[in-house]
N, C-alpha and C positions, 0 to 999 in steps of 0.2 A: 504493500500500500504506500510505502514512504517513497519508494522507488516513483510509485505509478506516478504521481506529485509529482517528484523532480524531473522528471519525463516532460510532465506539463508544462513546467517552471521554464526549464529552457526552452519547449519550441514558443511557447505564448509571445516574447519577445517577438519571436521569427517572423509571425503572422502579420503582427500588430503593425510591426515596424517597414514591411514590405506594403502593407496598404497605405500607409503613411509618405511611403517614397512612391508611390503611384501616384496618391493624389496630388503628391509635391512636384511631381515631373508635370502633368498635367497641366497644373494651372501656372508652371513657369512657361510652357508652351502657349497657353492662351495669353499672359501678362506680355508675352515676345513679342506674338502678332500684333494684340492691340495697340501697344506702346511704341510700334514700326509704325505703326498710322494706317492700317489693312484698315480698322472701323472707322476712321474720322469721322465718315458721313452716313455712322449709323445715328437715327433715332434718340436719343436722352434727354429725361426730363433733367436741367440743371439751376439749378439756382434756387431763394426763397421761396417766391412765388409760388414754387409748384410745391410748396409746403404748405400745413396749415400752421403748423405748430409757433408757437413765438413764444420770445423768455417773458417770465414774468417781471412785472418792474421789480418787485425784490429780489431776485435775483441775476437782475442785471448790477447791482453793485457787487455781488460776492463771488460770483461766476466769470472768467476770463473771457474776453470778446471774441476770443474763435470759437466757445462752443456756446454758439445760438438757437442750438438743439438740442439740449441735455437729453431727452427720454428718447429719440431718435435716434441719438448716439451710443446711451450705454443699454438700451434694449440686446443689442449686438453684438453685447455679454451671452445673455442667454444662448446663444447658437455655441457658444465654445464652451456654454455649463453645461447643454442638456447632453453635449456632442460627447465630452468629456467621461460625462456620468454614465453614457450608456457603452462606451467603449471602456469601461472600468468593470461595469454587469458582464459584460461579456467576453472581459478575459475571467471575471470570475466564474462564469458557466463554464469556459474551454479547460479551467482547472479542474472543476467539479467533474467531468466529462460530462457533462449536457449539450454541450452543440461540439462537433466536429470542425475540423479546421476551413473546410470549406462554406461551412455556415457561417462560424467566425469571420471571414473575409467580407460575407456580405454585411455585416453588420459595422465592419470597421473601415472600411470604405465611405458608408453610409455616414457615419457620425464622424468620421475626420475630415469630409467634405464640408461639415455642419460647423465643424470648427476653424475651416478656412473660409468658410461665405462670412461669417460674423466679422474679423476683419476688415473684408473686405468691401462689405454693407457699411461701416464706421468709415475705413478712406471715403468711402464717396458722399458722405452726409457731412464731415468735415470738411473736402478738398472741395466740392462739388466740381473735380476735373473729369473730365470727359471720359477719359477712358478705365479709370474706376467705376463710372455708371456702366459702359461697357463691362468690362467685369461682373456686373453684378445681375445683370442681367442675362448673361451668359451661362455662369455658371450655374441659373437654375433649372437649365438643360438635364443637364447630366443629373441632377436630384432628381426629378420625376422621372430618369429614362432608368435609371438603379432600381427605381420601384418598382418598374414594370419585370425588367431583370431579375430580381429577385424572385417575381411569382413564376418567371419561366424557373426559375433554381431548383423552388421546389418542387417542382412538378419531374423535372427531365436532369438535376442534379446540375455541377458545376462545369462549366465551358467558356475555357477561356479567348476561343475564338468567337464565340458569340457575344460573350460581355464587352470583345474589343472594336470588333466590326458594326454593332448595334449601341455602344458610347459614341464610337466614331462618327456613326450618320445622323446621332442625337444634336454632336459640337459643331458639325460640318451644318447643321439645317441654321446656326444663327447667319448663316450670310444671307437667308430672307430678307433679312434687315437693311440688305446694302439694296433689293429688289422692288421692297411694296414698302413702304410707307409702317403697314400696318403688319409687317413682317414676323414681327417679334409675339404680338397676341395672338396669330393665328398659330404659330410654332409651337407657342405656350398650353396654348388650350388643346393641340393634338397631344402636346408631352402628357399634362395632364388627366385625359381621357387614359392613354395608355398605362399610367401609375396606377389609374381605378381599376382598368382592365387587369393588370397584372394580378393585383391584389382579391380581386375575382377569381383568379386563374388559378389560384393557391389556394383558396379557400375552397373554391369546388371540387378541389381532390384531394382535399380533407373537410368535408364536411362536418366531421367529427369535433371541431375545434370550436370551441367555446369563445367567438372575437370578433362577436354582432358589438357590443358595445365599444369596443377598440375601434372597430373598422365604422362606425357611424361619427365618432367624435374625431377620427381623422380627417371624414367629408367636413363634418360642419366646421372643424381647423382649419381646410384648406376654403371654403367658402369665404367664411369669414375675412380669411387672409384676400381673399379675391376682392370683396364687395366691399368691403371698410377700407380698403385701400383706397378704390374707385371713389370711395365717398368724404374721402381727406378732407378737401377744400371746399367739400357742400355740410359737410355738419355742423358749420362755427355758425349755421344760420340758425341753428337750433338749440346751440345750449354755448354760452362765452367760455364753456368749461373744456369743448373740443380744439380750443387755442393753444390752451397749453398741455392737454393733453389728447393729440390728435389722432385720427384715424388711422393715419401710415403708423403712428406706436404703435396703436392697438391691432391695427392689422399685422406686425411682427410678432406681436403675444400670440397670435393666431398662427401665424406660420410658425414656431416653438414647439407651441402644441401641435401642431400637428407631427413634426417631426420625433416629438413624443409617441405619440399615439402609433406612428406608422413601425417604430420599434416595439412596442407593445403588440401590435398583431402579427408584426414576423414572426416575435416569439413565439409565443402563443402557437401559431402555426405549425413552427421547428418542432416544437415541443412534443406539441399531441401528435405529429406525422411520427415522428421518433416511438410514442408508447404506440400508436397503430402498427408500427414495423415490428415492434418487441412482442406484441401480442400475439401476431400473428407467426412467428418462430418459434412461442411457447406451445 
């Protein structure tokens, strides 16, 4: 048993640290492109304006004049707390032996992604430069195209030519952006479909899994994140309270959660497919 541990102990590094240099290669590869000037004349909303939020007069004397966004900005904390926390659960299942290395991967992928979008959501709320909104926009490609990935996983197991060919046609579709105008919402909203499809797609070959409530509070995370975004700049007609704490925050609380929630149903998932396999050997 002490053995089986130390077994664990050393490869959990292995795992962790290889999805880490994935996602780190990655989005040095997208930071190259954008920052060469390929997106100049994409699309981005930049500046106040396209905010609701504003300081309050009290704390425009105690707060520094570059940050005119407090909740804007440290919201995008949480993407590297929940990212953090759920790649913490999940090497401790891969110790437990509760999820295999390949399960692991999908999970650590998923939430070190969550902890390079938060960054990089703060550049561009501070910088408001161009190609950090680029970045940010980009990168939330590849979150909904993992989701869908994912329920292919469990379904047909792990393939690393598919997870690389189908990221790839995910990263490759934000040049819509340099095409249509409206490039980037049409992109967003197939990504999207297919993260629900996925999660469909794993659930209905385990039926058995108990993660109606997970998978309903993911929709209404990602809704929210959709529609209270949309409504930033039209809620301060409704309450002087949407000023300082505006829609684009509260739409990030929603995308959080959601990113919460969509790790709670993989689980969930892994989980009971795994006692379905064990049962069915006994």
């Amino acid at each position: 048993m002490l053995v089986k541990s130390t077994e664990a102990s050393t490869m959990l590094p292995a795992v962790m640290v290889k999805g880490f240099f994935v996602i780190l290669t990655g989005t040095s590869i997208l930071c190259c492109l954008v920052f060469s000037g390929y997106f100049q004349d994409a699309t981005v909303e930049l500046g106040p304006d396209h905010y609701a939020e504003r300081l309050h007069p009290v704390l425009v004397k105690v707060l520094p004049a570059w940050l005119d966004m407090p909740l804007n900005t440290a919201v995008n904390i949480g993407y590297v707390i929940v990212g953090a926390a759920w790649c913490a659960c999940t090497s401790v299942a891969l110790m437990r032996g509760q999820l295999k290395d390949d399960d692991a991967k999908m999970f650590y992928v998923f939430n070190i992604l969550s902890c390079f979008y938060g960054p990089i959501q703060m550049l561009r709320i501070l910088t408001q430069v161009h190609g950090f909104g680029v970045l940010d926009q980009w990168i939330t490609f590849p979150f909904f195209m993992w989701t869908f990935l994912w329920g292919l996983h469990i379904c047909f197991g792990w393939s690393t030519l598919r997870n690389v060919l189908m990221t790839s046609v995910s990263i490759s579709s934000y040049a819509s952006v340099l095409i249509h105008p409206l490039g980037f919402e049409i992109c967003l909203g197939i990504h999207i479909a297919l993260a629900v499809s996925g999660a469909l797609i794993a659930w209905n070959a385990n039926k058995q899994a108990k993660c109606l409530k997970h998978f309903l509070l993911a929709i209404l995370s990602c809704l929210g994140f959709v529609l209270i975004k949309l409504m930033d700049l039209h809620l301060p007609q409704y309450s002087r309270l949407f000023v300082y704490v505006s829609g684009h925050f509260l739409s990030k609380i929603c995308d959080i959660f959601q990113i919460h929630f969509v790790n709670h149903f993989f689980l969930e998932i892994t989980l009971s497919q795994y006692a379905k396999v064990q049962k069915k050997s006994e």
